[in-house]
C-alpha positions as a Markdown table, in Angstrom:
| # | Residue | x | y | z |
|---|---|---|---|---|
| 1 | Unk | 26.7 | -2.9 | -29.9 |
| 2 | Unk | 26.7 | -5.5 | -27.2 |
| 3 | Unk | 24.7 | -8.9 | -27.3 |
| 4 | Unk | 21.9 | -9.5 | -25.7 |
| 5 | Unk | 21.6 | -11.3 | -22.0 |
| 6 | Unk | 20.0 | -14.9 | -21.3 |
| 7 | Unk | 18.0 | -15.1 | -17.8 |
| 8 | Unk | 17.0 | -18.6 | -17.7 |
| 9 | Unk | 14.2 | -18.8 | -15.0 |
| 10 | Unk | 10.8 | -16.6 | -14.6 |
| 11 | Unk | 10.7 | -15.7 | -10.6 |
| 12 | Unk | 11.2 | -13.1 | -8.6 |
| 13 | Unk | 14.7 | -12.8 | -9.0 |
| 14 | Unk | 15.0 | -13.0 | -12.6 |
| 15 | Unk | 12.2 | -11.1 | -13.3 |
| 16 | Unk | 14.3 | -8.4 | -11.4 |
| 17 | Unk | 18.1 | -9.1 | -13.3 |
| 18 | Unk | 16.1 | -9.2 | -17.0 |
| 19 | Unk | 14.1 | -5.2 | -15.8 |
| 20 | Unk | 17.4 | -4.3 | -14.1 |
| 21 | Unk | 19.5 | -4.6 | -17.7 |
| 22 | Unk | 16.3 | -3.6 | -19.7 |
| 23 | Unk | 16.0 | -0.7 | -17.6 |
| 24 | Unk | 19.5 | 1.0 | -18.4 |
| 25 | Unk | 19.8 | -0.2 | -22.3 |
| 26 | Unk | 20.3 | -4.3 | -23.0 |
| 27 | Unk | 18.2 | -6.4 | -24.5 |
| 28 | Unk | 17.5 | -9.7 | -22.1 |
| 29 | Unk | 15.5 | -12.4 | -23.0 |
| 30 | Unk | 14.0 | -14.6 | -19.9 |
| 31 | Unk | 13.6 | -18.5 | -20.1 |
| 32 | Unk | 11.0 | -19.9 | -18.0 |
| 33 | Unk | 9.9 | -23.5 | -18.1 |
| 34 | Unk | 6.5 | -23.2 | -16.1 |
| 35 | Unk | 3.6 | -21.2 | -18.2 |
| 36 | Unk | 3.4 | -18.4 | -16.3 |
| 37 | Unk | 6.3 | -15.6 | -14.7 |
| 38 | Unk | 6.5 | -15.2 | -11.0 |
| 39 | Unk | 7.6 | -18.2 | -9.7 |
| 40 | Unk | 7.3 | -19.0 | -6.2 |
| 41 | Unk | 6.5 | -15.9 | -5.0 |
| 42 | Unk | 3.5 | -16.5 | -7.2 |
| 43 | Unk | 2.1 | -19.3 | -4.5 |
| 44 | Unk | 2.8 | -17.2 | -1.7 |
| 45 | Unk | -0.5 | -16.5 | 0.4 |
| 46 | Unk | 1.7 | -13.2 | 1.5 |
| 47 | Unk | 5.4 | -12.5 | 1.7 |
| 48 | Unk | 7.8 | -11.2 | 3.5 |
| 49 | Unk | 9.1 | -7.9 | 4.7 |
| 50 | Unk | 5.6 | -6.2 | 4.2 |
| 51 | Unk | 3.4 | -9.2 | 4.4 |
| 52 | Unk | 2.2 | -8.0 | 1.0 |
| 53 | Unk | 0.2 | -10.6 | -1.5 |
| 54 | Unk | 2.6 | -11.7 | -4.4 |
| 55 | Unk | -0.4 | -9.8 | -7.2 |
| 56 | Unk | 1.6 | -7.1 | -5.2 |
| 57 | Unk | 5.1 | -7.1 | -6.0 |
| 58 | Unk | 4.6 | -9.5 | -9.3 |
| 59 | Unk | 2.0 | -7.2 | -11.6 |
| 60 | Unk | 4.1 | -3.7 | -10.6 |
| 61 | Unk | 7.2 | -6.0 | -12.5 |
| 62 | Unk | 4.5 | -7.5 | -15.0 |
| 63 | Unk | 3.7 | -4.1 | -16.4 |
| 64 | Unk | 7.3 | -3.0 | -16.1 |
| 65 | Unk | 8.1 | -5.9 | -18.5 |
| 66 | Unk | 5.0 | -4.8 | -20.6 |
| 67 | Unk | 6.4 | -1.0 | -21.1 |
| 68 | Unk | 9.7 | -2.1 | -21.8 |
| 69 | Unk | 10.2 | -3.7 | -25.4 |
| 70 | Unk | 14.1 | -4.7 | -24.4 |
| 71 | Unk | 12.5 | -7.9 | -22.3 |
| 72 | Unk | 11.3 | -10.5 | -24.1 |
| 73 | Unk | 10.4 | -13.7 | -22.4 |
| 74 | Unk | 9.4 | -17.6 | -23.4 |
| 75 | Unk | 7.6 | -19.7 | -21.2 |
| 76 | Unk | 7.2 | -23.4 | -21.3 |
| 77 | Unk | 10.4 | -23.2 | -22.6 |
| 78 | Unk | 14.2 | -24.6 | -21.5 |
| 79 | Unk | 17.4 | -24.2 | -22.6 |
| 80 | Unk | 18.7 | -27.6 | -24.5 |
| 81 | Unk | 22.0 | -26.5 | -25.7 |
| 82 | Unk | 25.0 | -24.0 | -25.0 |
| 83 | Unk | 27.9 | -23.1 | -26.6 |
| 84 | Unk | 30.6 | -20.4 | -26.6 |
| 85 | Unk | 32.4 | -18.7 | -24.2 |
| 86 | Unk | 31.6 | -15.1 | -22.4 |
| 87 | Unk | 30.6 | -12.6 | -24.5 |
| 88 | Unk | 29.4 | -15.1 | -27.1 |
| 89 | Unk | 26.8 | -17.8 | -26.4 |
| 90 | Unk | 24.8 | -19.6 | -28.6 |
| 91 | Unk | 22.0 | -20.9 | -27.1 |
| 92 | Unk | 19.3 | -23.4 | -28.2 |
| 93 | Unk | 15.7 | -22.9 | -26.7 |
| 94 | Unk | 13.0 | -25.6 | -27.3 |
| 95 | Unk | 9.6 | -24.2 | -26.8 |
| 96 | Unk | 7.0 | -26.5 | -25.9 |
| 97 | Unk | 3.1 | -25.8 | -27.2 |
| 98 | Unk | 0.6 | -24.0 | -25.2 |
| 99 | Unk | -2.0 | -24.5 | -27.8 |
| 100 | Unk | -4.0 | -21.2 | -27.2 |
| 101 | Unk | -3.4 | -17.9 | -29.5 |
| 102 | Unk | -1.6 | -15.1 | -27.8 |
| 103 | Unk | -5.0 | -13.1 | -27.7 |
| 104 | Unk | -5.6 | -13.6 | -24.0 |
| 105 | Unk | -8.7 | -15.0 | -24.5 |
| 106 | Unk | -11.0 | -15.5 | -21.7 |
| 107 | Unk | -11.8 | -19.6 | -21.9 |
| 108 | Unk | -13.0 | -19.7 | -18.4 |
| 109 | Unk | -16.3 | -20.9 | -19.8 |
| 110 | Unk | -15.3 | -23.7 | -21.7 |
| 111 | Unk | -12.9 | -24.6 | -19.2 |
| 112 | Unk | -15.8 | -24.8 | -16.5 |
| 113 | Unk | -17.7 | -27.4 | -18.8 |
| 114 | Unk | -14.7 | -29.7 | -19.2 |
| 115 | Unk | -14.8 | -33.4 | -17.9 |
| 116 | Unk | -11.3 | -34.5 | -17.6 |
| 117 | Unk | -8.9 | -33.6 | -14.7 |
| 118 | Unk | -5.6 | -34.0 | -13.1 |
| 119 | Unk | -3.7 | -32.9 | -10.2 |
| 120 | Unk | -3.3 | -29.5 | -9.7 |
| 121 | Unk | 0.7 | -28.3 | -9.7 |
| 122 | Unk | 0.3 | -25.2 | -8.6 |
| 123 | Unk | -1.7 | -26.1 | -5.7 |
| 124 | Unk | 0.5 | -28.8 | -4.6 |
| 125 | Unk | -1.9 | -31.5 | -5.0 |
| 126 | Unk | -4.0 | -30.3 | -2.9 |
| 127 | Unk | -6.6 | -30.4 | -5.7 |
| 128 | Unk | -7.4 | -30.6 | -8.9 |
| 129 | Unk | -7.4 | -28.4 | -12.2 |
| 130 | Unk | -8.7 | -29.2 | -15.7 |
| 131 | Unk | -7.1 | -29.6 | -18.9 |
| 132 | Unk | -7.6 | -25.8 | -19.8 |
| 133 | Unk | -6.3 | -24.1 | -17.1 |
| 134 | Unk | -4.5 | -20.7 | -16.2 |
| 135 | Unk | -2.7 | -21.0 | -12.6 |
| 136 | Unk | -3.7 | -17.4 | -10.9 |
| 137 | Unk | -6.2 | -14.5 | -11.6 |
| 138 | Unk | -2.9 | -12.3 | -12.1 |
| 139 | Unk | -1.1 | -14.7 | -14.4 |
| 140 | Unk | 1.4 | -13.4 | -16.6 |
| 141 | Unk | 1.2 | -14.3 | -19.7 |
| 142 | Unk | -2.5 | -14.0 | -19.4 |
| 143 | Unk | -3.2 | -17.0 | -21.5 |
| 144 | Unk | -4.5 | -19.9 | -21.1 |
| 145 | Unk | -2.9 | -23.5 | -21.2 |
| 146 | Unk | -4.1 | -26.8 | -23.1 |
| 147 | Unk | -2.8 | -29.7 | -21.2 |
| 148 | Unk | -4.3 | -32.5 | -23.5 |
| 149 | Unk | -3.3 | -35.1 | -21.2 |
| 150 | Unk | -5.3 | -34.2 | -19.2 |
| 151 | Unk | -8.5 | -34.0 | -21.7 |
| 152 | Unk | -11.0 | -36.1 | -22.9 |
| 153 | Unk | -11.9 | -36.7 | -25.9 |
| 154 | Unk | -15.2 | -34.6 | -25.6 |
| 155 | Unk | -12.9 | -31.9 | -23.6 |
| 156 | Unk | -10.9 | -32.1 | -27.3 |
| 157 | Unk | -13.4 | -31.8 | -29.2 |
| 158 | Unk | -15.2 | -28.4 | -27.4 |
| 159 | Unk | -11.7 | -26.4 | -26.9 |
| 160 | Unk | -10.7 | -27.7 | -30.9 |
| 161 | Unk | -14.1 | -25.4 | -31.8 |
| 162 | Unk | -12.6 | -22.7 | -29.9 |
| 163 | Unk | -10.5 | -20.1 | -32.7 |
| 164 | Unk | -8.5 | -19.3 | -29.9 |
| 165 | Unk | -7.4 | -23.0 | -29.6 |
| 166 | Unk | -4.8 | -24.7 | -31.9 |
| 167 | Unk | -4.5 | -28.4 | -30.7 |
| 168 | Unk | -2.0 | -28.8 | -33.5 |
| 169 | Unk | 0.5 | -26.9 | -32.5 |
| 170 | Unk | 3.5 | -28.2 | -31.9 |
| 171 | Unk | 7.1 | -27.9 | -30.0 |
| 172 | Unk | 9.3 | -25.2 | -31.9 |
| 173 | Unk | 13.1 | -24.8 | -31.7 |
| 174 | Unk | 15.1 | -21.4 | -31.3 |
| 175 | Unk | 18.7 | -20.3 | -31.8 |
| 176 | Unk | 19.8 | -17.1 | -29.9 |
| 177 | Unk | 23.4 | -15.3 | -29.4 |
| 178 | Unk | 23.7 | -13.9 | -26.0 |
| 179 | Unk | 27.1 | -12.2 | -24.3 |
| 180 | Unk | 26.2 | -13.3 | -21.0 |
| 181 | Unk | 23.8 | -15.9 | -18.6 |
| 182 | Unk | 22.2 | -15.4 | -15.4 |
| 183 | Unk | 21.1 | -18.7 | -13.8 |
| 184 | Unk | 17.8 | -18.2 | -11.7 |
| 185 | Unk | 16.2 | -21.3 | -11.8 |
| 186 | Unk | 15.3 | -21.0 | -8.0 |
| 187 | Unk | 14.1 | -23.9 | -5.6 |
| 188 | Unk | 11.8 | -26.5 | -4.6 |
| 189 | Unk | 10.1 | -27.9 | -1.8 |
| 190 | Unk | 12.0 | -30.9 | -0.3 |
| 191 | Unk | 10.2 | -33.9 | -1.4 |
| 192 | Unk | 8.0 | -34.6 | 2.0 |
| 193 | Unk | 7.9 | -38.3 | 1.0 |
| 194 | Unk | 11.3 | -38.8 | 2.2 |
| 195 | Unk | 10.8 | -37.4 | 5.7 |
| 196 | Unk | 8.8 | -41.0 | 6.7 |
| 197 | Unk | 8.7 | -40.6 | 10.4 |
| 198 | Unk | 6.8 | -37.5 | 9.8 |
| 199 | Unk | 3.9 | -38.9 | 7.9 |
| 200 | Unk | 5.3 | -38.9 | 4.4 |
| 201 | Unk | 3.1 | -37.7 | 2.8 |
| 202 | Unk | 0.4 | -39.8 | 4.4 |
| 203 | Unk | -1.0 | -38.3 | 7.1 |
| 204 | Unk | -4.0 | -36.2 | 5.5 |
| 205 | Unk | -4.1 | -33.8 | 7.9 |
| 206 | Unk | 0.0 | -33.3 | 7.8 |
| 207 | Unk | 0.7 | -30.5 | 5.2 |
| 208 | Unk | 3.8 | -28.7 | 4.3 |
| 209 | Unk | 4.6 | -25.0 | 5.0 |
| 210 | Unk | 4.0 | -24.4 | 0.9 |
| 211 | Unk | 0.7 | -26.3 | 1.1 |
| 212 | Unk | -0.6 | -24.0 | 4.2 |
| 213 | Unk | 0.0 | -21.1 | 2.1 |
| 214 | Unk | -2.0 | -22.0 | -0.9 |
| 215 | Unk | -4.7 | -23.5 | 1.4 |
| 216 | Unk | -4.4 | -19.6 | 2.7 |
| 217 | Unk | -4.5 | -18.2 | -0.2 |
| 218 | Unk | -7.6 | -16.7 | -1.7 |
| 219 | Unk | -7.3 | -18.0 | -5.3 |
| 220 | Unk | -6.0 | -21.4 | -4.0 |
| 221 | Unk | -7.9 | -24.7 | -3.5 |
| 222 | Unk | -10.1 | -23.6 | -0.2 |
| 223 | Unk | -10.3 | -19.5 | -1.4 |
| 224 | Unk | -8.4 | -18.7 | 2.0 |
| 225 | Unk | -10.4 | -20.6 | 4.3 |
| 226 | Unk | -7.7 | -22.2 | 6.2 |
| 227 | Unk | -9.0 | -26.2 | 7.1 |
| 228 | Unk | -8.3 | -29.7 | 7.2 |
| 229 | Unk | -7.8 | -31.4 | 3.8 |
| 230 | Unk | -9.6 | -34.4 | 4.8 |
| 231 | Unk | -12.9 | -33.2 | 6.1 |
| 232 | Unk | -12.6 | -29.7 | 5.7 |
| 233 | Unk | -13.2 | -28.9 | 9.4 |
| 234 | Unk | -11.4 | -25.7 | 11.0 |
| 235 | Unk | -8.8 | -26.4 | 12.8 |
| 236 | Unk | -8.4 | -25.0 | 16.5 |
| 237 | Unk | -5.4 | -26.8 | 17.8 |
| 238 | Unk | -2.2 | -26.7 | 15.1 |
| 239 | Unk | 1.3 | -27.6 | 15.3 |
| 240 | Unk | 4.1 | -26.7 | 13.5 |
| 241 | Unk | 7.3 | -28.9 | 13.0 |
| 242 | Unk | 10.6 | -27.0 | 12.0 |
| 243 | Unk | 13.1 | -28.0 | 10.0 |
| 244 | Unk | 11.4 | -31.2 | 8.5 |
| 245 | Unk | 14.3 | -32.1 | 6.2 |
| 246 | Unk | 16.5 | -29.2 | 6.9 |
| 247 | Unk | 20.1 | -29.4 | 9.3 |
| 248 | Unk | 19.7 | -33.2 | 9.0 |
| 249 | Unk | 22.6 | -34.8 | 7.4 |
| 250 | Unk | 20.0 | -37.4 | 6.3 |
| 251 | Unk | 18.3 | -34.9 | 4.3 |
| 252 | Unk | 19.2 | -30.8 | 3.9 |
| 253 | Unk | 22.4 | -30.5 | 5.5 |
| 254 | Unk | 21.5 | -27.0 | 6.2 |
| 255 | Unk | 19.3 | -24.4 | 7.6 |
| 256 | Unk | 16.8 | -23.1 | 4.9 |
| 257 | Unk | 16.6 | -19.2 | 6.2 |
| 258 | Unk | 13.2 | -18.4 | 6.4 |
| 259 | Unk | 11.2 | -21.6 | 8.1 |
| 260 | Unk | 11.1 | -20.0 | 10.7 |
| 261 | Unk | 9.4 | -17.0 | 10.0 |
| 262 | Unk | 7.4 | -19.0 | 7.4 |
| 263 | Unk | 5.9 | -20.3 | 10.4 |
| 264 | Unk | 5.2 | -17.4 | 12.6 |
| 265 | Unk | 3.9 | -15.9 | 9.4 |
| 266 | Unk | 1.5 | -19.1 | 9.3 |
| 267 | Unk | 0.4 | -19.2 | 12.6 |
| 268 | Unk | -0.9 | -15.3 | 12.1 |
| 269 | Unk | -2.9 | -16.3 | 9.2 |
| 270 | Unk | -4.6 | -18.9 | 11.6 |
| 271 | Unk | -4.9 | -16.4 | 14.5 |
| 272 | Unk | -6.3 | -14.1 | 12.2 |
| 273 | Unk | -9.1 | -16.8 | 10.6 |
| 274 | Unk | -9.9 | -18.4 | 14.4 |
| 275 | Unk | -9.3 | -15.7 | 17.5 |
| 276 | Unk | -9.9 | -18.9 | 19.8 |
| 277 | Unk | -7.1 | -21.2 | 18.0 |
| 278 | Unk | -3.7 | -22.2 | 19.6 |
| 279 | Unk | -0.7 | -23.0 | 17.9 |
| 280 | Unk | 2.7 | -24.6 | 18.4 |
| 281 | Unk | 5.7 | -24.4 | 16.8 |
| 282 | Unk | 8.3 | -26.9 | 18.0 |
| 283 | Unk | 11.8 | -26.1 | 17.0 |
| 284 | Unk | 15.7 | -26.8 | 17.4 |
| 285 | Unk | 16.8 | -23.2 | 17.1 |
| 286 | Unk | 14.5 | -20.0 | 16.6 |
| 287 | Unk | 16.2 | -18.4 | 13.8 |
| 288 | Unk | 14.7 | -14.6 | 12.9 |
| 289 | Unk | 18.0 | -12.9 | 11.2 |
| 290 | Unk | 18.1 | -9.3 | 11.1 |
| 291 | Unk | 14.6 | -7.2 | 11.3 |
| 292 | Unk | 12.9 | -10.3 | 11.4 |
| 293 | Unk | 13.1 | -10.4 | 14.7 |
| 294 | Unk | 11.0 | -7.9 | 15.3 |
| 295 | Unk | 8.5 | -9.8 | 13.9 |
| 296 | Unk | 9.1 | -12.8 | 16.0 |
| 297 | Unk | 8.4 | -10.5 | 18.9 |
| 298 | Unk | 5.2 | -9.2 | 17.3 |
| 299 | Unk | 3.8 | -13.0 | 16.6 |
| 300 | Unk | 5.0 | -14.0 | 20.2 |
| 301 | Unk | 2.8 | -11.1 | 21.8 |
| 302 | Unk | -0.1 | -13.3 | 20.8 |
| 303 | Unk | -0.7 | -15.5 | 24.0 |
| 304 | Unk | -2.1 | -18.5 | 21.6 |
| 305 | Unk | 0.7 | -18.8 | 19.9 |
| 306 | Unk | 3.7 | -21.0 | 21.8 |
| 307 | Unk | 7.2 | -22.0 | 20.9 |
| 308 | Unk | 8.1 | -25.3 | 22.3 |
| 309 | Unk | 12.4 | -26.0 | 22.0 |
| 310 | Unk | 12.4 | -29.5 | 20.7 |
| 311 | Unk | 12.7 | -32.2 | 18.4 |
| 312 | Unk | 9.6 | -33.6 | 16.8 |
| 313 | Unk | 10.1 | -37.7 | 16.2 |
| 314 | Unk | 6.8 | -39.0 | 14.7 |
| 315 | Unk | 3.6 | -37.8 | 13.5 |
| 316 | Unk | 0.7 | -40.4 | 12.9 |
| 317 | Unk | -2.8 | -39.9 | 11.8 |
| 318 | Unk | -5.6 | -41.0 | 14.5 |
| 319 | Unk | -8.6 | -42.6 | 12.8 |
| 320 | Unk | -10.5 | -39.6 | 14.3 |
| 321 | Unk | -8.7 | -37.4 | 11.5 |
| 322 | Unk | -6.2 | -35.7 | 14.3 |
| 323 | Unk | -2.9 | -36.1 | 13.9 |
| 324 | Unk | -0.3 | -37.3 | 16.8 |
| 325 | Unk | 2.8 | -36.1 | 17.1 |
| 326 | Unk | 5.4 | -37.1 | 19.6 |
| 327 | Unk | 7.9 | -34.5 | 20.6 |
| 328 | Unk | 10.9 | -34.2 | 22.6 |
| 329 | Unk | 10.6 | -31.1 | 25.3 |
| 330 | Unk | 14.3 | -30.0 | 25.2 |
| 331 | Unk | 13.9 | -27.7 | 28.2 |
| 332 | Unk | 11.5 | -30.1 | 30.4 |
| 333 | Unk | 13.5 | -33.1 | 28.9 |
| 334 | Unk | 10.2 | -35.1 | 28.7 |
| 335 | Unk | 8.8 | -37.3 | 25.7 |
| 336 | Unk | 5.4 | -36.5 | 24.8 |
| 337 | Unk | 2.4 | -37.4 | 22.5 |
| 338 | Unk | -0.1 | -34.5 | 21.8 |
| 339 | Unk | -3.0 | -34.5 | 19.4 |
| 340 | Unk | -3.3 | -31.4 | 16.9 |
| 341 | Unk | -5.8 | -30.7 | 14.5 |
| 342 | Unk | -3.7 | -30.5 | 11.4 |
| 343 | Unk | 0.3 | -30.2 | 11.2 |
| 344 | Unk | 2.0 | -28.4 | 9.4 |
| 345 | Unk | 5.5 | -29.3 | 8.3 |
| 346 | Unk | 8.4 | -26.8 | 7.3 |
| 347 | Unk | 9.9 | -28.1 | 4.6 |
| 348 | Unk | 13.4 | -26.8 | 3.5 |
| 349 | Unk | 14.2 | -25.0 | 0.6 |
| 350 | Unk | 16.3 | -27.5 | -2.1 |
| 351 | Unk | 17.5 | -26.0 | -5.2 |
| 352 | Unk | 15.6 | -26.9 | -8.4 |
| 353 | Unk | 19.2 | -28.2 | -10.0 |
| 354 | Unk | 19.6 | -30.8 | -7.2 |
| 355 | Unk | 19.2 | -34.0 | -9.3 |
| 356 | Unk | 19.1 | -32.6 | -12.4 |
| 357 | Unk | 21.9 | -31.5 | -15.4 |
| 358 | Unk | 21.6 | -28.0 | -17.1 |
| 359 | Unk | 23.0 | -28.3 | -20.8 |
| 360 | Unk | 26.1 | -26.3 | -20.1 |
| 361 | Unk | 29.0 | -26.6 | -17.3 |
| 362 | Unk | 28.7 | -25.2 | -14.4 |
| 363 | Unk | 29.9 | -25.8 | -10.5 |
| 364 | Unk | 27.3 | -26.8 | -8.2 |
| 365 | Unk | 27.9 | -28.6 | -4.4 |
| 366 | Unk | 26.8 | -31.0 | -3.3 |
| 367 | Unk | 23.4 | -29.8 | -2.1 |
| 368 | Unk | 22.5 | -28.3 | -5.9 |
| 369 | Unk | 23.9 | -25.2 | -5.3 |
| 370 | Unk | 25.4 | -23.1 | -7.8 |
| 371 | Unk | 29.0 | -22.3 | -6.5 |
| 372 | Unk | 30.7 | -20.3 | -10.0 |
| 373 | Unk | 30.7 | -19.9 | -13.1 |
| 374 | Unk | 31.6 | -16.1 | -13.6 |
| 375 | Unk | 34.8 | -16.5 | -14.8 |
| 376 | Unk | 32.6 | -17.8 | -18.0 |
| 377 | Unk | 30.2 | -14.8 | -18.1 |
| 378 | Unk | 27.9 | -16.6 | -15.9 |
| 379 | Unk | 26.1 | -15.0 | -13.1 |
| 380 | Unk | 23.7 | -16.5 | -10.1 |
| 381 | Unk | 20.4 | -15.3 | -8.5 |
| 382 | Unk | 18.5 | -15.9 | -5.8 |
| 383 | Unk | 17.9 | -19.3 | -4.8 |
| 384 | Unk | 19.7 | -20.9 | -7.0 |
| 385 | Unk | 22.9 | -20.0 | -5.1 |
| 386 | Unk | 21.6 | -20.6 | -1.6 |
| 387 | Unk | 18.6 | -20.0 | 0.3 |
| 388 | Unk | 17.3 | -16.4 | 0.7 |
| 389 | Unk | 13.9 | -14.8 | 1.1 |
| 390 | Unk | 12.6 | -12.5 | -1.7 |
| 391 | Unk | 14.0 | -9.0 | -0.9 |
| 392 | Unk | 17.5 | -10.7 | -0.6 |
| 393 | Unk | 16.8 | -12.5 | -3.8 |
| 394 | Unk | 16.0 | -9.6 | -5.4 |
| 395 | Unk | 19.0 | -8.0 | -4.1 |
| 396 | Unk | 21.2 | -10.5 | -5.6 |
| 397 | Unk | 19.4 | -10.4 | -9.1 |
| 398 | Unk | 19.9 | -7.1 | -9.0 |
| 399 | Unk | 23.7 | -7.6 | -8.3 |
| 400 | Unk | 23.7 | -10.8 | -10.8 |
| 401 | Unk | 22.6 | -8.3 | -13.7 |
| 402 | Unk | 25.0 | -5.8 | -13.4 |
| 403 | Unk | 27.8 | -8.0 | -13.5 |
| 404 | Unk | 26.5 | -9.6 | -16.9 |
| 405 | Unk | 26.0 | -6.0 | -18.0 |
| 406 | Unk | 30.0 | -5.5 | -17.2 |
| 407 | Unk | 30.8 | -9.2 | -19.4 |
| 408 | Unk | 28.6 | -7.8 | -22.6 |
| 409 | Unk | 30.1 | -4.2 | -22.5 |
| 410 | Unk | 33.4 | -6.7 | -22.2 |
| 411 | Unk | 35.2 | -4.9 | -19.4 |
């Protein structure tokens, strides 16, 4: 009998390790810190290669991990403590409170009559959710989440009368023994605040490429309608700015993979919501690798949408709402100021471990990336080992699982 194997994170690629080992045999249990499985393909308006919504791909693996009793997964949970060596982990889970019962209860209806509120996560700021709250339609675990910080005392007092609602729960501690980790804990958006030169965060009207696609989105903040945050006016002139943060030794010394057809992808969702809208996408290199080229070719058909070779130096809002950027025209060598609509900045990929510790030893670079590891009976997916879109990161969850299959059956 071989021990059981840890996923620690939720998304797309270790959704795919944890059903991969499931699938032929081994018990997996996933660790995900965020209520809810999917990750960020979960805040995807669409993704990439089909251009499919993530309910899509996410609820196909959602019922896969519901018909299979070898996955079992904790959310709003993180591993505190490892010890061991391969083929022998102990791991300590801490498991914070979610203070609903595991009924799925529908609480929409209290939650609509609640006072309190706080910045909503999952929408990156872009507005604001209530203290009992569930991120998507599609969410996985289908329950609902208590975030009492964000109550008042008469939101309290209505979800305490709730029998679905335990207020007293509290954080809970686990011991497992696994034979083997996969590390999945994915990325996160580079903090826009840094990039100061192009709006930092300021400029209302200046949103980041994971911003445009909940604004896109049909369950996110505008239900689809692509407009301006400010005023909530549609947008017929929009720019896009590559590699805000990324190949800049100031910042992501590297490319990010797929902010450029992040962007093309972006610029369709506005063609498709406006047929008179232009957009422009200002870049240092067009990079579309492999069949995603094709794709280039097919957004570049569309005479409204123009790619402009050059680097973007500012953007400042006007006091009309537009937004100014000024641009260097690498081909015409002229500087220029030109007034959009609404920007849109394509922000890199960072790794989630960049600036933080995991409770076990493991080689990262500089950047956050995880470099090894296996030689411990420790594997990598997806994003955590460098930046990849989700087929490829499925790919290598796949690939990451059958390797920790090979340390627990101990050849």
């Amino acid at each position: 009998m071989s021990k059981p194997i840890l996923v620690i994170g939720g998304g797309f690629s270790g959704i795919t390790a944890a059903l991969e080992a499931a699938e032929v045999g081994y018990e997996v249990y996933i660790v995900e810190k965020t209520p809810y499985l999917g990750g960020r393909v979960a805040q995807l308006n669409k993704y990439f290669p089909k251009l499919c919504p993530p309910s899509c791909g996410l609820e196909i693996q959602f019922q896969r991990i519901k018909k299979n009793p070898k996955v079992k997964f904790f959310t709003m949970a993180e591993v505190t403590k490892v010890s061991g060596q391969a083929g022998d982990y102990n791991v300590s889970i801490r498991i914070n409170p979610r203070h609903t019962a595991p009924a799925n209860a529908d609480l929409s209806a209290i939650a609509e009559t609640l006072d309190g509120e706080t910045s909503n996560e999952f929408n990156f700021g872009l507005d604001k959710r209530k203290g009992l709250y569930k991120d998507m339609p599609f969410a996985f675990p289908a329950r609902y989440v208590v975030d009492k910080t964000a109550c008042t005392e008469d939101d309290l007092n209505k979800v305490a009368a709730s029998q679905y609602v335990d207020l007293n729960e509290e954080a809970k501690n686990i011991e497992l023994s696994v034979g083997s980790i996969v590390l999945a804990t994915g990325w996160k958006p580079y903090d826009v605040t840094k990039l100061t030169n192009l709006g930092a965060g300021e400029v209302p009207n200046c949103v980041t490429n994971m911003q445009m696609e909940r604004i896109a989105a049909p369950n996110g903040p505008t239900k689809g309608q692509i407009v301006r945050p400010s005023d909530g006016k549609a947008p017929k002139k929009i720019c896009f700015v590559q590699c805000a943060g990324s190949r800049d030794q100031n910042h992501l010394n590297y490319c990010s993979y797929i902010c450029c057809m992040a962007s093309l992808k972006q610029a369709l969702y506005v063609r498709e919501q406006y047929p008179d809208a232009e957009c422009t996408v200002y870049y240092i290199d067009m990079r579309t690798p492999e069949r995603y080229d094709k794709f280039r070719r097919r957004a570049l058909e569309d005479e409204k949408i123009n790619l402009v070779k050059g680097k973007v130096a500012g953007v400042e809002a006007d006091p009309s709402g537009d937004v100014i950027v000024e641009v260097e025209d690498a081909v015409r060598g002229i500087k220029k100021k030109v007034r959009y609509d609404m920007v849109v900045l394509a922000t890199g990929m960072q790794p989630s471990l960049a600036g933080a510790k995991l409770p076990f030893d493991v080689p990262v670079d500089e950047e956050g990336f995880i470099t090894g590891g296996e030689e411990k009976g420790i594997f990598t997916a997806g994003c955590a080992k460098k930046p990849l879109d989700v087929m490829k990161s499925a790919q290598s969850g796949t690939g990451a699982a059958l390797k920790a299959i090979q340390t627990v059956r101990g050849r």
